[in-house]
C-alpha positions in Angstrom: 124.2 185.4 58.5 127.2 187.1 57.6 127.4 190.4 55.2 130.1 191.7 52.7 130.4 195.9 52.5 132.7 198.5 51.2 133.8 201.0 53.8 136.6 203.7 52.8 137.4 201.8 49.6 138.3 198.6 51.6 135.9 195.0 51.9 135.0 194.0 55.4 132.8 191.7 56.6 130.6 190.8 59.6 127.9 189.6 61.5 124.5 190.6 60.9 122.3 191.7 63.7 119.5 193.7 62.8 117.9 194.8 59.3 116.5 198.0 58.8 114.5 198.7 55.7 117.7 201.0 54.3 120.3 199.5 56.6 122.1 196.2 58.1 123.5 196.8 62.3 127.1 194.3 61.7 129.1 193.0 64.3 132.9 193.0 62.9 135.5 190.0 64.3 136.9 192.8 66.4 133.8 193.7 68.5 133.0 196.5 66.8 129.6 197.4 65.8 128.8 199.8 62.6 125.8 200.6 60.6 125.8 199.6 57.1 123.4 201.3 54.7 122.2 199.3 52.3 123.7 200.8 48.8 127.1 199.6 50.8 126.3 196.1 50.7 127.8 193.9 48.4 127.2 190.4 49.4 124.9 188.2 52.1 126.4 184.7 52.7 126.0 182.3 55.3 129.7 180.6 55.2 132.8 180.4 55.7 133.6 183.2 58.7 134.3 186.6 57.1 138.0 186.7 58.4 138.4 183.0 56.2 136.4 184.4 53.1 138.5 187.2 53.0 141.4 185.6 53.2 140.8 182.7 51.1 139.3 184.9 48.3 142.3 187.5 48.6 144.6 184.0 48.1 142.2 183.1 45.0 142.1 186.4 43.4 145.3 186.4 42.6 144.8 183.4 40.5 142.5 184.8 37.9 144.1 186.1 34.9 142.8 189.6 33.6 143.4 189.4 30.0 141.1 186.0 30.3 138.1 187.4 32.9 138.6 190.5 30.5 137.8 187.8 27.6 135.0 186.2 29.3 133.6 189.3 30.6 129.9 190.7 28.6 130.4 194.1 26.7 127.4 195.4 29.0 127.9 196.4 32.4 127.9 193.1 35.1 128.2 192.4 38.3 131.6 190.6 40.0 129.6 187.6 40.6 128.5 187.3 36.9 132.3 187.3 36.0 133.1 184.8 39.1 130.6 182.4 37.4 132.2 182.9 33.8 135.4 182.5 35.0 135.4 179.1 37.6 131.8 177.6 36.7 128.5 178.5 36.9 128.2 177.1 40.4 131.4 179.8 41.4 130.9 179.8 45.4 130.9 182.7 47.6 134.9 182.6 48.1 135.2 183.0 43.8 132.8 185.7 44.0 134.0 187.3 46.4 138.1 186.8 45.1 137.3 188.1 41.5 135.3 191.2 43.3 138.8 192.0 44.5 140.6 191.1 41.5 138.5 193.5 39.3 138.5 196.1 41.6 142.4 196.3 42.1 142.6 195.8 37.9 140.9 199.7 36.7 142.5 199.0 33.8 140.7 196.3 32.7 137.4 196.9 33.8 135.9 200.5 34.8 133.5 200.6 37.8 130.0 201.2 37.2 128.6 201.5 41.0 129.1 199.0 44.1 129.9 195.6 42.8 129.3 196.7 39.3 131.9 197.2 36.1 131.9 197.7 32.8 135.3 196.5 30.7 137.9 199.1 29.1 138.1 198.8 25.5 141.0 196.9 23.7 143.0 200.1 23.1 142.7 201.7 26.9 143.6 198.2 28.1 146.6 198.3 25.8 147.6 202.1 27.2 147.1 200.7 30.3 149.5 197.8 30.1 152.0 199.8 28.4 151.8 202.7 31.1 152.6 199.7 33.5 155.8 198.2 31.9 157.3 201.3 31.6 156.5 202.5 35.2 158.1 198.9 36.5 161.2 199.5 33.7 161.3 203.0 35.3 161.2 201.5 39.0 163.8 198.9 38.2 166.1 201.7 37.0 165.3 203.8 40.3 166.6 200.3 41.8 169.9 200.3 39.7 170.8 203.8 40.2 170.1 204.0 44.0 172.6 200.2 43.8 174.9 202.5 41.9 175.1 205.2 44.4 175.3 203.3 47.6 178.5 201.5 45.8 180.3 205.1 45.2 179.6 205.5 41.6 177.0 208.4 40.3 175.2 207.1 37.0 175.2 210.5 34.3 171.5 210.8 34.2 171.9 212.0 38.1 174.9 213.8 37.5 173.6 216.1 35.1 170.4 216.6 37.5 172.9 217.3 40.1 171.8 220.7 41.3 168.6 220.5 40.1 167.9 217.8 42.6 169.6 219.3 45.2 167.6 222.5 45.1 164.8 222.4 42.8 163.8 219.0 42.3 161.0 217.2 40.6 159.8 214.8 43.4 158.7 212.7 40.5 161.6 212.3 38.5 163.5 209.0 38.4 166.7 210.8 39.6 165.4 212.4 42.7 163.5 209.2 43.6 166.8 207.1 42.9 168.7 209.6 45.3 166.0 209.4 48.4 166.1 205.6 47.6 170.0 205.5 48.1 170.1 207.7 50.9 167.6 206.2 52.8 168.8 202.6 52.3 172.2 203.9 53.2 171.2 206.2 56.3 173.7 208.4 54.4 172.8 212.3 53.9 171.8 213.0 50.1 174.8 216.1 49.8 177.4 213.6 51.6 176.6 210.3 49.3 176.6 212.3 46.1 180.0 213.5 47.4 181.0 210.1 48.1 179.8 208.5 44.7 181.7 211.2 42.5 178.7 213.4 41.3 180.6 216.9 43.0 183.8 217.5 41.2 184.7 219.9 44.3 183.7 221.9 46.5 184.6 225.1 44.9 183.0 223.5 41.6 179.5 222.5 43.6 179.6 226.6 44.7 180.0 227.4 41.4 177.4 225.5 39.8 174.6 226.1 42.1 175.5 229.4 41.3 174.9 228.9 38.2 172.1 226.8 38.1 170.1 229.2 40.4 171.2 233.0 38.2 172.5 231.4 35.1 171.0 228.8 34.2 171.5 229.6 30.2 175.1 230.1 30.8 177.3 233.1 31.0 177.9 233.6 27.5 176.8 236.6 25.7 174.8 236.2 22.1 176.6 238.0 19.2 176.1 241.9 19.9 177.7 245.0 18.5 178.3 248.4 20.3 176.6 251.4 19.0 178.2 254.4 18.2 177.6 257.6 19.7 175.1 259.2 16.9 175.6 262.4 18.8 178.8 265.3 18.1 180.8 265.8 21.1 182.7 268.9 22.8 186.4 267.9 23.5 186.6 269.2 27.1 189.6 271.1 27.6 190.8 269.0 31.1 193.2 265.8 31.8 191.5 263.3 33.6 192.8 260.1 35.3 190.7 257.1 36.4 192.1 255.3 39.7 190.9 251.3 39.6 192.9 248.3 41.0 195.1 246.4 38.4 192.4 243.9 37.0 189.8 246.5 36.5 188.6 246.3 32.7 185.5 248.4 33.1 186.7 251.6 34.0 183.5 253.9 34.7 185.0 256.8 36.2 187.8 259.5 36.1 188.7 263.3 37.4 190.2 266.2 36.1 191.5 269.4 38.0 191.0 273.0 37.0 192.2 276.3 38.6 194.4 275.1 41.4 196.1 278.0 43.1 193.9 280.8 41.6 190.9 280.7 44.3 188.5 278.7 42.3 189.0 275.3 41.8 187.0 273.2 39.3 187.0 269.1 39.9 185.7 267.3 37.4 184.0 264.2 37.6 183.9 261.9 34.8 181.6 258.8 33.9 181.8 256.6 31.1 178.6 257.5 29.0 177.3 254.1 27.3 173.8 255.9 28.0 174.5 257.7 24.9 174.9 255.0 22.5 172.7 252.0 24.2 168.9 252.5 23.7 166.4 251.3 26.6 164.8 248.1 25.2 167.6 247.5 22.8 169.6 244.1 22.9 172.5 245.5 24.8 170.2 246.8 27.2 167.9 243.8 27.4 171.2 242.0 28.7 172.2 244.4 30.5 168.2 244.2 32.4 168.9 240.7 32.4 172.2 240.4 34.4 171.7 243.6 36.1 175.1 243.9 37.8 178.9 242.6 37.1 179.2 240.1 39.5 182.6 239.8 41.5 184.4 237.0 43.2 188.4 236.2 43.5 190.2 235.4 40.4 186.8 235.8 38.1 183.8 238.1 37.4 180.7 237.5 35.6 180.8 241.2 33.2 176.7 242.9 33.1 178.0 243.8 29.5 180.3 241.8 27.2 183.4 242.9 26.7 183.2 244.3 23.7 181.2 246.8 24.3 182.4 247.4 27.3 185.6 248.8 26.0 183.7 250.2 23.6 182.6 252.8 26.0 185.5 252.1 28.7 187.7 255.3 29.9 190.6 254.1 28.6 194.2 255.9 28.6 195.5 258.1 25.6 191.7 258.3 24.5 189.5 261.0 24.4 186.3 259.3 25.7 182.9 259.9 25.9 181.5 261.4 28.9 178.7 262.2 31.2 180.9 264.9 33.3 179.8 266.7 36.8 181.9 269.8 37.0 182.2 271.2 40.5 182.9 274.3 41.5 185.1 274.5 44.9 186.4 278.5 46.6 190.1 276.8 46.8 190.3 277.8 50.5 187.3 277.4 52.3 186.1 273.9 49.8 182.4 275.5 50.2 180.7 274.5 47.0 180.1 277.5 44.5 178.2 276.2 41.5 177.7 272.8 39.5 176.9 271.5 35.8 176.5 268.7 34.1 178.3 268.1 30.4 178.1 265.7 27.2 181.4 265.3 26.1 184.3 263.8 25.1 187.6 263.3 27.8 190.7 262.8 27.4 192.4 260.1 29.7 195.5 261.1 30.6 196.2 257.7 32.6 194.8 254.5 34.3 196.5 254.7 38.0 196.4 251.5 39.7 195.7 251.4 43.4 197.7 248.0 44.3 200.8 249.9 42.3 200.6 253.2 44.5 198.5 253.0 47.7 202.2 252.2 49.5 203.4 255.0 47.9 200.7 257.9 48.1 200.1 257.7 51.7 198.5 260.5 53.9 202.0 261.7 55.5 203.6 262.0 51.5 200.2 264.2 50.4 200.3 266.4 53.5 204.3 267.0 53.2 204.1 270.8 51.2 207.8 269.5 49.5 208.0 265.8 49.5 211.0 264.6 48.4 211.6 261.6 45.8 211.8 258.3 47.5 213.7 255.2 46.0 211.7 253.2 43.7 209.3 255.8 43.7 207.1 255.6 40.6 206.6 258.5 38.1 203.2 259.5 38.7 201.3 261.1 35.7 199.3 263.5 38.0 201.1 265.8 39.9 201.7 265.9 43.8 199.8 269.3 44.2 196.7 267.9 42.6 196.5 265.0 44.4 196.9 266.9 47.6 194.5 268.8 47.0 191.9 266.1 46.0 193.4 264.5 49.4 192.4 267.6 51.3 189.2 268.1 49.7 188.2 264.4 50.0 188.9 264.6 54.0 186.5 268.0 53.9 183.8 266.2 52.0 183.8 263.4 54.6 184.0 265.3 57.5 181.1 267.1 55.9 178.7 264.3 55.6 179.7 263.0 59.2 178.1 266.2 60.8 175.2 265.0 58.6 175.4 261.7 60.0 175.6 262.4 64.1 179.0 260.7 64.7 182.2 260.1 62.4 182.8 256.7 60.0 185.7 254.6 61.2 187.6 252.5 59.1 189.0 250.3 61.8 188.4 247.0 59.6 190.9 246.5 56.6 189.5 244.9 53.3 190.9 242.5 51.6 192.0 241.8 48.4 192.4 238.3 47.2 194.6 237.3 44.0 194.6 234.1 42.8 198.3 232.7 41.3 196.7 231.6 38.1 198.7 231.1 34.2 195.8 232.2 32.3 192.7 234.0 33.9 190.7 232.6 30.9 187.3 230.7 32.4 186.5 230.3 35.8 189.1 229.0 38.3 189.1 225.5 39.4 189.3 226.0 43.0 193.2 224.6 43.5 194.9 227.9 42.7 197.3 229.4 45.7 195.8 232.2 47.2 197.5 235.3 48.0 195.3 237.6 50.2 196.4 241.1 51.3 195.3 244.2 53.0 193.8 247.3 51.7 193.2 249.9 54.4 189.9 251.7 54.7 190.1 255.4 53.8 193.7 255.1 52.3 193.8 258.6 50.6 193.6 257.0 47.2 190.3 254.8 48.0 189.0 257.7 50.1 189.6 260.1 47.2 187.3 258.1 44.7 184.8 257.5 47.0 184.3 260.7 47.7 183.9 261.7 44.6 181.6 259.3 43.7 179.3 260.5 46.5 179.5 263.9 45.6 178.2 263.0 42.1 175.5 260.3 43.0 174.2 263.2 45.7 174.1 266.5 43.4 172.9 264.4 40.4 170.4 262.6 42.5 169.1 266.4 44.0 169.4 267.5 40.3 167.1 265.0 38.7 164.5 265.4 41.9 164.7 268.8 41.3 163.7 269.1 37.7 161.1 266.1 38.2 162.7 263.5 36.4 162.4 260.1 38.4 165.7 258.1 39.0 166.3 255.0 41.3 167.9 256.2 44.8 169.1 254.3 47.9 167.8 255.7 50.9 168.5 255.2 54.7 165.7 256.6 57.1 168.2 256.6 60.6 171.6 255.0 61.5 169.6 252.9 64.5 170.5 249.8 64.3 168.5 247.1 62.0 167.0 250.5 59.6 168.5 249.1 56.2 169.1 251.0 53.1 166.0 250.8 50.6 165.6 251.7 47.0 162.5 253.7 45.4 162.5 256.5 43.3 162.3 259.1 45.9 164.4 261.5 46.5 165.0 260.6 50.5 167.8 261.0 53.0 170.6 258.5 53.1 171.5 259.1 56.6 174.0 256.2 56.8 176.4 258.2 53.9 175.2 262.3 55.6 173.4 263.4 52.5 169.6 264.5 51.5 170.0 262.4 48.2 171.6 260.0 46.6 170.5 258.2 43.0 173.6 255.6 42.0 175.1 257.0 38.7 178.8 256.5 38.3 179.1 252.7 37.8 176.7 252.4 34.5 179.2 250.2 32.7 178.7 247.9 35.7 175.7 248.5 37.0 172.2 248.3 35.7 170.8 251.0 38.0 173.6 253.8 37.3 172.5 253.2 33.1 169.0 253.7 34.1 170.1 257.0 36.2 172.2 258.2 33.4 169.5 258.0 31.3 167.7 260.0 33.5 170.6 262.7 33.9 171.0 262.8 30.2 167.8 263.6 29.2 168.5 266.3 31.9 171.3 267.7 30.4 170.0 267.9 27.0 166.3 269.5 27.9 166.5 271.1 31.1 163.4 272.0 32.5 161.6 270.3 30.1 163.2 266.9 30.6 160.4 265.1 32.5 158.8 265.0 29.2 161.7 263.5 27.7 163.4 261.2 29.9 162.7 257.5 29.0 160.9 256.4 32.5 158.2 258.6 33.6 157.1 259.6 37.2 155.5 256.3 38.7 156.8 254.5 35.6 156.3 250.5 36.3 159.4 249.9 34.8 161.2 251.6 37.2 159.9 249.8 40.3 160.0 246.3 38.0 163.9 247.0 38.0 164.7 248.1 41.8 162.8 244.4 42.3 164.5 243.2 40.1 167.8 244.7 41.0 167.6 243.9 44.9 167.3 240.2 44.2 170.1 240.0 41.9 172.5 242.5 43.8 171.8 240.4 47.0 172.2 237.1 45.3 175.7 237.9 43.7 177.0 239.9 47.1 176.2 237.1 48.9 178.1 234.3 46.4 181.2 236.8 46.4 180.6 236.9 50.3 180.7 233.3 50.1 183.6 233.0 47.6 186.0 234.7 49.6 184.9 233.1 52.6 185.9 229.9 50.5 189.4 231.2 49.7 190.3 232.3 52.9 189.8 228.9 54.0 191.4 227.6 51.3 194.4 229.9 52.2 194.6 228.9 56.0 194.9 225.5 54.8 197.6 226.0 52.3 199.4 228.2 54.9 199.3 225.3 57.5 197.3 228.3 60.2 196.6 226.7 63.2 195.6 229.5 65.4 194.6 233.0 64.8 194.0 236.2 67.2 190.3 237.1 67.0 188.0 239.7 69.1 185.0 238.4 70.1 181.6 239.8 68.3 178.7 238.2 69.4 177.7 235.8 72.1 175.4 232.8 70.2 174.2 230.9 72.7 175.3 227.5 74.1 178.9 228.7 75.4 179.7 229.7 71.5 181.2 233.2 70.8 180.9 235.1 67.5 184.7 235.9 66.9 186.6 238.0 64.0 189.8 237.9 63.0 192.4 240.2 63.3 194.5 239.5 60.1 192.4 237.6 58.2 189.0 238.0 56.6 187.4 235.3 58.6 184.5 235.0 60.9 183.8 231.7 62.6 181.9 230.6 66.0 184.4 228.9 68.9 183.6 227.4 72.2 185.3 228.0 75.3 185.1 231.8 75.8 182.9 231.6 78.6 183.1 234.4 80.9 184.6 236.8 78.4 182.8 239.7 76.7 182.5 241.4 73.3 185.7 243.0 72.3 187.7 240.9 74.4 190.9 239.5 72.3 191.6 236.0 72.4 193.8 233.7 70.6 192.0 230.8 69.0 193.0 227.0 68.5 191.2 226.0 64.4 189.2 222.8 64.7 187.5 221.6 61.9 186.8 222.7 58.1 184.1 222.2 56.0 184.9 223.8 52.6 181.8 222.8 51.3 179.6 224.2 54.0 182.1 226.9 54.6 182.1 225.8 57.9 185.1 226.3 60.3 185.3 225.5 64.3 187.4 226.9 66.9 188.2 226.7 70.5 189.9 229.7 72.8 192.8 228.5 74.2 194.3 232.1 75.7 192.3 235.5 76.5 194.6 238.4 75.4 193.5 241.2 76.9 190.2 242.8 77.7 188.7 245.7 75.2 185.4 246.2 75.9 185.8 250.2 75.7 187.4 250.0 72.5 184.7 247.1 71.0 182.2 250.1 70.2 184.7 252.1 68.3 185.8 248.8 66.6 182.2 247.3 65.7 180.2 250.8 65.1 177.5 248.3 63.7 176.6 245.2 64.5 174.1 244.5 62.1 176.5 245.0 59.5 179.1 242.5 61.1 175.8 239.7 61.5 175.3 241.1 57.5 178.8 239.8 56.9 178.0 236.7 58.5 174.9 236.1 56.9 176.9 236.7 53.3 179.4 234.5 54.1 177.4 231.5 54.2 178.9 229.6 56.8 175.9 227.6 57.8 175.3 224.3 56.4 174.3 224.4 53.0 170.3 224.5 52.7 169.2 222.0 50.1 165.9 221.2 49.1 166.2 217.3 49.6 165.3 216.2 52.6 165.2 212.5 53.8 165.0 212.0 57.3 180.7 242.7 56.5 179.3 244.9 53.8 181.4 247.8 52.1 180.1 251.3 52.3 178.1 252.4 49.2 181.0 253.8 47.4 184.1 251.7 48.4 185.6 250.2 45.1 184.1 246.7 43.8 187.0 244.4 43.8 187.5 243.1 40.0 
């Protein structure tokens, strides 16, 4: 005697060998013996051979048609072998049985199971759900089909062009799209990234970096809603000082300025002035909620992405010929020594005496023309607005500021690495650029007197204010840096704790609030200090161990990292762009880091490019060698290289040259030059005041 079971949702069949009172031993056609209880069994039969009835009734099954077994099926519940004998006759033999068992079971649409063998039929509406579910998941495979056929011939059908990115990095593993893409690529043993490239879908590669931008930080677009600037309720004093601003050509929010009082009487008085929207935007009101929302301008070459729209950023902009409102720090300095003497904080209203520019006069106010006591005029020399004397002495005083803060610090900074400023040749700098522009890229020098002169101001501020509002108890949002050893980052929290990377005991970011979310949060904060005094704790709008506060460092660190690291990767993309439209075939480069495998970590000397090369075996870091390019990869921002000459050997000078090399892996890191992570899958950093390119 043979005997029909369910085991694991499947039918098998075997020999009988024993019965139990609760249970059948069965020998299966592979040897295999197994204990079948006796709930499990749905059938006892005495011929054909299990491996023929199951076969034969498989054959049968598919023979019955549902909608008529559903038809002669009783409204009560039944068993399979009641339908069987509906269906074929009322003689139906063990094969029919056993075949419309396994049609009804495979058909849950139809008919609902009531327990082992037994079913009850879906009503005419489920069955009609049901039916309908089915055509339009075969409609929705056959499309799947189409599109996957479309792909693997080079063209992208819209549906998956619009998904693009959404596949790529976030997709919906149940979406047609996806499923058309993992079809096509697997069919074609072609990578998802490289067939979508291949059937159209990315426009370019500077246009695939740009929308995954996008798509991941701006999904809703970049626009702004309709919003209007506030005036500042509040009378100001007109101070009685000039002040100039000092920004590169295409800076439109300019946040800060200094004046200079006093020179040559003893006491000198520097002024340091910061555009005040604090006094006009409200916290929780619609500026502000976009400004919480965007949290930073975010840069790249030839475009930024404003925190604020544009309106109301010159709305509250230090502008030339204007007198403009103000948070001001007024420093107090004994003109020979520089020792500070006293400090105070003003609401007020500043005139601008200019804008100076510092790709229009960094060639001209050099170190060696600030330190000469009588310079004389050069030719072509531009009339400066600002006199020689003052900037001298903001020269000398920015040099005994830094030299101040690297006692603090253990060991002195180094500006051995130039930045770079890239300018796109563009006819209209409306909307974002397409990628093709020429690219002009030239070198800024670290600490030029000019950039070393606003940065040090800037640090003098964001240190006294952040030791001012700590002092008085009012919370702010500070960057902090426990010790210079290497791999201790800077953090944010709202203590006031050592920044031992800058040399100072404090330091809340405050003078970029047109620009940064953070420095309007702080200003806040320093207003309410200048208005109450001791008592502004209680007035300030965030409140020791506010949740706000730490909501926005979260939310801050996310976003500031995310948009450093697509600028990172933007110039990374340009330069590369630019070595190809200049035809470079080899550069000089020191190497950085050894990687593993024979491959070498290089830098280059004149251009603001990292990339790995083989062949430097033997050499060590700081060495200078030239290097043959291999390669490019604009998409992945990917470059090769092999060295073809070792220069000379520097390794004494590579730890004056690389004081840090976390930050030069950081710089990697930002650059992106890995492959590009996607979530399909079918088989250096500037110093905390250095300008923000615009």
């Amino acid at each position: 005697m043979f005997l029909l079971f369910e085991e694991a949702g499947k039918f098998v069949a075997g020999r009988v060998l024993s019965e139990a009172e609760a249970s059948v031993q069965v020998e299966l056609d592979s040897g295999k013996r197994v204990k079948v209880k006796g709930a499990n069994v749905l059938l006892k039969f005495d011929k054909p051979a299990p491996a023929q009835l199951l076969a034969e009734a498989t054959t049968i099954s598919q023979s019955i048609e549902l909608d008529l077994a559903w038809e002669f099926a009783p409204d009560t519940e039944f068993g399979f072998a009641d339908v069987a004998r509906e269906y074929f006759n009322a003689d139906a033999n063990t094969v029919q049985q056993v075949g419309a068992l396994i049609r009804l079971y495979e058909a849950p649409h139809y008919f609902r199971r009531a327990g082992k063998g037994r079913f009850k039929k879906a009503s005419a509406e489920t069955v009609q759900l049901a039916l309908a579910g089915i055509e339009k998941k075969k409609q929705i495979q056959a499309q799947i089909e189409s599109w996957s056929q479309d792909l693997i011939a080079g063209q992208c059908p819209v549906p998956i062009k619009q998904q693009l990115y959404k596949i790529l990095f976030r997709p919906d593993k149940n979406a047609p799209e996806y499923k058309a893409v993992v079809e096509a690529s697997r069919s074609s043993q072609t990578a998802p990234l490289t067939l979508l490239q291949n059937a159209g879908a990315i426009a370019s590669a500077y246009d695939f970096h740009w929308q995954r931008f996008l798509f991941d930080n701006f999904p809703k677009g970049t626009g702004f809603p309709k919003l209007e600037a506030p005036a500042i309720a509040q009378e100001l004093p007109l101070a009685s000082v000039q002040a100039y601003s000092i920004d590169d050509s295409q800076t439109t929010e300019i946040d800060d300025a200094l004046s200079l009082q006093g020179l040559g009487t003893g006491t000198v008085v520097v002024g340091i002035h910061i555009a005040a929207p604090g006094l006009a935007i409200e916290p929780s009101s619609a500026i502000d909620h976009v400004g919480r929302s965007r949290l930073s301008t975010v840069y790249m070459p030839g475009y930024k992405i404003t925190m604020l729209p544009d309106e109301v950023v010159q709305r509250y902009t230090l502008a030339e010929g204007q007198a403009c409102p103000a948070v001001s720090l007024y420093v107090s300095f004994d003109e020979a020594t520089l020792s500070i003497q006293h400090s105070e904080t003003k609401l007020e209203r500043v005139p601008i005496a200019a804008n100076l520019r510092h790709d229009q006069l960094d060639n001209w106010v050099t170190a060696e023309w600030l330190e000469n006591s009588s310079p004389v005029t050069r030719e072509g020399e531009p009339e400066l607005p600002i006199s020689h004397s003052s900037l001298a002495f903001f020269w000398r005083l920015a040099q005994h500021l830094k030299a101040g803060r690297e006692v603090v610090r253990g060991k002195p900074e180094t500006f051995n690495r130039p930045d770079y400023n890239f300018r796109l040749v563009r006819d209209s700098h409306e909307g974002a650029p397409t990628g093709n522009e020429p690219v002009q890229i030239s070198v800024r020098q670290r600490g030029a007197p000019l950039d070393l002169i606003v940065a040090e101001a800037m640090i003098l501020a964001n240190s006294t204010w952040g030791q001012w509002l700590a002092s008085l108890g009012v919370p702010a949002i500070y960057r902090s840096q426990a010790s210079m050893a290497p791999g201790v980052k800077v953090r944010m929290g709202t203590k006031a704790l050592p920044h031992a990377g800058i040399g100072v005991p404090a330091y809340a970011w405050s003078t970029s609030p047109l620009r940064r979310y953070t420095d309007l949060v702080n200003q806040w904060q320093i207003i309410a200090c200048a208005k109450h005094g001791a008592t502004a704790a209680l007035a300030a709008p965030f409140k020791p161990k506010d949740a706000q506060l730490f909501a926005i460092i979260s939310a801050f660190d996310a976003a500031y990292t995310a948009y450093n690291s697509y600028q990172s990767g933007m110039e990374r993309f340009w330069t590369l762009k630019y070595v190809q439209q200049e035809n470079v075939t080899e550069v000089v480069a020191s190497l950085v880091k050894e990687m593993g495998a024979g491959s070498w970590l290089v830098r280059a000397d004149q251009l603001p490019l990292m990339l790995t090369v083989m062949g430097a075996a033997g050499l060590m870091r700081g060495d200078k060698v030239k290097v043959k390019l291999g390669a490019m990869d604009t998409m992945a921002l990917d470059l090769s290289g092999t060295v073809i000459e070792k220069i000379n050997n520097s390794q004494a000078a590579s730890a004056d040259a690389d004081e840090n090399l976390d930050d030069t892996m950081d710089d990697l890191e930002d650059s992106a030059t890995g492959p590009i992570a996607i979530a399909l899958n079918v088989n250096e950093a500037p110093t905390e005041d250095a300008p923000t390119p615009s």
